[in-house]
Every structure is written in C-alpha cells, then in structure tokens.
C-alpha positions in Angstrom: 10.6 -2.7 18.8 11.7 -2.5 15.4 10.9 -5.7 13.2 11.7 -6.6 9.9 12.6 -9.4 6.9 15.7 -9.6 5.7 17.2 -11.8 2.7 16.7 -13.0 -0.5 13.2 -12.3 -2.0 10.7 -15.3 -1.1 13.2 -16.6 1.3 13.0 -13.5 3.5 13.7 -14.5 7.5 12.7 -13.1 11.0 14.8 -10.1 12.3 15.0 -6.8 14.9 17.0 -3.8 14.6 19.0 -3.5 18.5 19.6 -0.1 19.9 22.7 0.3 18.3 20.7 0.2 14.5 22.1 -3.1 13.6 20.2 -6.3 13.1 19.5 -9.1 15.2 18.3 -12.8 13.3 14.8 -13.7 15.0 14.2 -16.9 13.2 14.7 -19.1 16.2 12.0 -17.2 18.0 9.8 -16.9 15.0 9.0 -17.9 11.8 8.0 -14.6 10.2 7.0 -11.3 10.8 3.4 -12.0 9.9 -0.1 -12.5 11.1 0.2 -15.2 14.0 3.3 -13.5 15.4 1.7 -9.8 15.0 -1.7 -10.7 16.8 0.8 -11.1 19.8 3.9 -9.6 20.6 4.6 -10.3 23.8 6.8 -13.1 23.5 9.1 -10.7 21.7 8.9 -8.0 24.1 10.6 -10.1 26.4 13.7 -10.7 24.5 16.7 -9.1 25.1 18.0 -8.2 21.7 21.6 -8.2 23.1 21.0 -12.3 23.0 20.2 -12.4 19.4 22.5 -13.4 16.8 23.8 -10.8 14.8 23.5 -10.6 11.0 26.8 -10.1 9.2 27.1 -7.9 6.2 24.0 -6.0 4.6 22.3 -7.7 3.7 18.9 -7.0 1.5 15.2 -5.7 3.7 12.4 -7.9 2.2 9.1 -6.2 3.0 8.6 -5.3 6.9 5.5 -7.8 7.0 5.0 -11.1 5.6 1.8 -12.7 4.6 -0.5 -9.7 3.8 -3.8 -10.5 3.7 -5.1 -7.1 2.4 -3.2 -4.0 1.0 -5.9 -1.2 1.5 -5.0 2.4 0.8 -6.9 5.6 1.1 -7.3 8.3 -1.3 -7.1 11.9 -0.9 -6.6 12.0 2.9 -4.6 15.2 3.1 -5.8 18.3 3.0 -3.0 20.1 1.2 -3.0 16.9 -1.0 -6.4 17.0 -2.1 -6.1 21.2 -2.8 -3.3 20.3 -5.2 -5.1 18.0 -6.9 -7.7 19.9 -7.4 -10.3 17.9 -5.8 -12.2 18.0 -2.7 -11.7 16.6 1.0 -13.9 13.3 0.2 -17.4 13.3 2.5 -16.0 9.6 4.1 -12.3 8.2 3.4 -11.9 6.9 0.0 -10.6 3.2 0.1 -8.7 1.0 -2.7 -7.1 -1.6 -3.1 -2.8 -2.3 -3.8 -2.8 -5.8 -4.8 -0.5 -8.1 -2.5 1.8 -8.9 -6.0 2.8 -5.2 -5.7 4.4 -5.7 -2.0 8.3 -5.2 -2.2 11.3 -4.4 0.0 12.1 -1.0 1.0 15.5 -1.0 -1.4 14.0 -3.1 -4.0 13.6 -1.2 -7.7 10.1 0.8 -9.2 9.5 -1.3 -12.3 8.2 1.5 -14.7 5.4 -0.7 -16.7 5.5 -1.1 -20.3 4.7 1.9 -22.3 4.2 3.5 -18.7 5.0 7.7 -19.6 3.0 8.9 -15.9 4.9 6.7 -13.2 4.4 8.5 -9.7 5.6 8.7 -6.0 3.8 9.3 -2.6 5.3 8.7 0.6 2.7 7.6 3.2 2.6 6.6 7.1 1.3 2.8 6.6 -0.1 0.6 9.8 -0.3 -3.0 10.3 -3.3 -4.6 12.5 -2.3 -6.5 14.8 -5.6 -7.6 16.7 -8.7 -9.0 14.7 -11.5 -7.0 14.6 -15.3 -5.9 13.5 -17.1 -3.4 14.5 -14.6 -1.6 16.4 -15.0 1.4 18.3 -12.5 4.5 17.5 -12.2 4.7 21.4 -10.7 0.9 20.8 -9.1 1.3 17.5 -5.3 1.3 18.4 -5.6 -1.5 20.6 -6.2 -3.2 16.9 -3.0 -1.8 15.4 0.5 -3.9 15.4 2.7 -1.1 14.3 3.4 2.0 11.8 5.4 1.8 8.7 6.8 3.5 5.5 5.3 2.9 2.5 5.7 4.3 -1.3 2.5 4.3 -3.0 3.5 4.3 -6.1 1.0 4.9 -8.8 0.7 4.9 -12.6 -1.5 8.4 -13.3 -2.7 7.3 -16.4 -3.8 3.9 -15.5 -5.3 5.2 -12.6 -7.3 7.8 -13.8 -7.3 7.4 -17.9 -8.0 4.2 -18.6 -11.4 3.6 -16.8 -12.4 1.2 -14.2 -11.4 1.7 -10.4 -8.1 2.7 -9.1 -6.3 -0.7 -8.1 -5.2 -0.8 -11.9 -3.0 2.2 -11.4 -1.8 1.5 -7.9 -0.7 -2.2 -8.2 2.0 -2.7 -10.9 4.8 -5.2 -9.7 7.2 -3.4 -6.8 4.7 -0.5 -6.7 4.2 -1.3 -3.1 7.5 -1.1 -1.0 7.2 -1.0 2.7 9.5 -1.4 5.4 12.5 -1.3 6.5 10.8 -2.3 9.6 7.8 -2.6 11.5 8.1 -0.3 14.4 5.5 -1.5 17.1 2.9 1.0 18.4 4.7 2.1 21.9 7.5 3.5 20.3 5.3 5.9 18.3 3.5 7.9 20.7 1.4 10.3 18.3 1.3 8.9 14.7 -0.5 12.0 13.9 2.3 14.2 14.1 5.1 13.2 12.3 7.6 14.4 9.6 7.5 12.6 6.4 9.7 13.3 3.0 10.4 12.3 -0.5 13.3 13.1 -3.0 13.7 12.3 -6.7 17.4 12.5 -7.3 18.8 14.5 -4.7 15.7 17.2 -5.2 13.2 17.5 -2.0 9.5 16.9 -3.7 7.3 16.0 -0.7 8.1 17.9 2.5 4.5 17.2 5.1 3.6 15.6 8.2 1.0 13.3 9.2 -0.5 16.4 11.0 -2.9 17.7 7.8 -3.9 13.8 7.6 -7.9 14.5 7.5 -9.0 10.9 8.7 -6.5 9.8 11.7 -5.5 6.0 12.1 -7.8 5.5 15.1 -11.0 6.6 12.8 -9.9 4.7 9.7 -9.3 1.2 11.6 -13.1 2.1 13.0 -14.5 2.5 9.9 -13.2 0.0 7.5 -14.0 -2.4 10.0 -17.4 -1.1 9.7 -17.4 -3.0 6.4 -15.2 -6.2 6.4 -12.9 -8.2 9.2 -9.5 -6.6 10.0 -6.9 -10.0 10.1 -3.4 -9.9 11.5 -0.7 -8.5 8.8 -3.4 -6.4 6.8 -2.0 -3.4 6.1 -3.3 0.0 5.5 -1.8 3.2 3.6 -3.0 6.3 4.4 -2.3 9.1 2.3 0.4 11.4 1.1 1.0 15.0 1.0 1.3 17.0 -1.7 4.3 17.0 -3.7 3.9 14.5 -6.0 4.3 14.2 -9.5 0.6 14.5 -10.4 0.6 17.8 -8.7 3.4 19.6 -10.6 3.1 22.6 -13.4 3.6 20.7 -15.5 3.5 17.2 -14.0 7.0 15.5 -13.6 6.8 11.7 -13.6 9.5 8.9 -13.1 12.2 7.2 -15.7 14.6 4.9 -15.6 18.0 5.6 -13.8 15.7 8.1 -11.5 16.1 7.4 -7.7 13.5 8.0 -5.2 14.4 8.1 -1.7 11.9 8.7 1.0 11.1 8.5 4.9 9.2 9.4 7.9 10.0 10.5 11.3 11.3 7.2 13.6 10.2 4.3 10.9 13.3 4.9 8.5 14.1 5.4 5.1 13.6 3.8 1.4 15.8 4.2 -1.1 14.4 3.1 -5.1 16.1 3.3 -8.6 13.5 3.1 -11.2 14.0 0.4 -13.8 12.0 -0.4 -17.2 10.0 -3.5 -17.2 11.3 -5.2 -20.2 
C-alpha cells in the first residue's frame, strides 16, 4: 500500500494512492496516518481501493505520517558519503535528532534561515515503526517497521558544525524535514537495501547512489536504537545519504532562494522543493 496526508497544513486527512497513481480519501476508514493506525494495518489491507472516494484536483501532500513521536537520523552511514567528507565510517551508527517542528510535506518550500549562507540537501531512504519495541533482535527488526519513505534531510553546514553544541541545531530549521509523498508499507519493498536514490538542484543531477553502500542496514539500526530507548508507532528514522551534497563539493555549493531541489528513490516517489528566505 501506498499511504499518505493530503490537504491544507494542520488539517491534513487520511488517503491511498490506487494502482492507477491517483488518490483515494481514507478518512472514513481512519483518522490519520499515524501511530494507532500504523501499529496495525490490517484493516487497510482489506480495502479495496477501487471503493474509496476519489480526491478531485491536486491537491497539496502534507507529510506521509502524522503524529511523530521521534525524528531520529543517522550520520555518516554511507561509505562513499563519509570518504567525501573526509571523515571516517563511525565505530557504531551516529544518531541525532530532526526536531518534529521541522516535519513538512514533500512539495512544501526549504525556508533558508536568516543570515543562513550554507543551506544543504541529502536525499535519504526514511522508515517508519510500526510495531513497539525494546530490545529487539536484528533477526526481528522488520517485523518492527511500518513502511519506507523519502525524506530530504536538509541541513544548515554552519549551524551544524560551526557553531558548537550537537547537531540537531543544524538539522531542524522549520521545513528542513519533508517526507512523503507517501508511506509505502514494507511488502511492497522487498530489499530496502538496494535501491536507487537521486537528487537535482535546478535541473543538474547532484546525488546519484543507492541504498546498497548504506554501511548500517535498517534491520541493524531498528536493533540498536532500541537498544537504548522504546521504538512507538509513527517514529521515524532517516538513514543517510550518499555523497553528492553540497558540503562535499570543490568548493562547496549551497542553496538560495528561487533554487529548486527535486529528489526521489526507487518505488516511494518524488519531492519537489523551491527554496524561500525566511523573512
């Protein structure tokens, strides 16, 4: 299945994308795409999308989950990532935090921050748990996971990494956290570890990887952050981008206003961004 949000922002209702790509209203099945409804899909698999309203028009993609409880990313999971960085594969995965504020819709606009001159993109295969869990096994782990997801981690260099502190600073600016357009359940994506993911700014291809030269897979990460805390329906985890991105140019080339990102991964869809200045 293919579920999303759809509507005005903070008003966003229930929906699924048919076979035919368009969508289908869910909201008198559900009340949102969001913990209680993720911890068990099965009343969804049974619907025939076919019987669902259809939404007229195009309307906007809010975020592909509602609710989120935590917004954890990790840092420097890619091998070819990490080399154009300069820095070393980390020892054990590197974990931060995006706050919730920063969650947005696929489509909706990167808000450059005030005075912001290092603005950044990363395309990264994001997964939602679906079952609770601590403790959990790596042999168990996908059992624990809802679904897979694009996300844009979008980052603000200098905050992250000039200004002191950890790195949730530079990582959770308002709209620096679009995900979506929908939440495509784990049987339709048979090997999450192998799959094509891209990123252009203005028509020109920057990130061009897979999920394959990810260096901690999604079964091991849900395993070991549940190690250290609870994983709750709707949390959502980012796992790393390949390299490409601004940070990792000679010289670096960040965003502006007027720039527009678009970005995707094999069988979860596309984003499309224009950057704005916060005023």
């Amino acid at each position: 299945m293919k579920l999303c949000r759809y509507g005005d922002r903070g008003a966003e209702k229930p929906g699924m994308i048919d076979a035919e790509g368009r969508l289908r209203d869910l909201s008198g099945h559900v009340a949102d795409i969001a913990g209680p409804v993720l911890a068990d899909l099965s009343a969804l698999r049974g619907l025939d999308p076919a019987s669902l309203p259809l939404v007229p028009g195009t309307p906007r993609f809010g975020a592909a989950v509602g609710g989120i409880g935590k917004f954890i990313c990790i840092g420097l999971n890619y091998s070819d990532h990490a080399a154009e960085s300069g820095m070393a594969v980390p020892p054990e995965p590197v974990i931060f935090a995006k706050y919730t504020s920063a969650v947005c819709g696929p489509n909706d606009p990167i808000i450059i921050p005030r005075g912001s001159e290092k603005t950044d993109w990363e395309v990264e295969l994001a997964f939602v748990i679906g079952k609770p869990g601590k403790y959990i096994a790596e042999a168990d782990a996908m059992d624990h996971v809802a679904g897979f997801m694009v996300c844009n981690d979008v980052s603000e260099r200098a905050y992250q990494t000039e200004r002191s502190g950890q790195w949730s600073k530079g990582k959770s600016s308002d709209n620096f956290g679009p995900i979506g357009p929908w939440l495509v359940t784990r049987d339709e994506v048979p090997d999450p570890g192998n799959l094509h993911m891209w990123l252009e700014v203005n028509g020109k291809r920057m990130q061009d990887g897979s999920t394959a030269t990810m260096v901690y897979k999604v079964p091991f990460l849900v395993s070991y952050l549940s190690q250290f805390f609870t994983l709750h329906p709707g949390d959502v985890v980012s796992t790393g981008t390949p390299p490409g991105v601004g940070l990792g140019m000679k010289p670096p080339q960040y965003l502006k206003a007027g720039d527009v990102v678009e970005l995707g991964i094999e069988g979860l869809g596309q984003q499309r961004q224009v950057c704005v200045a916060d005023t």
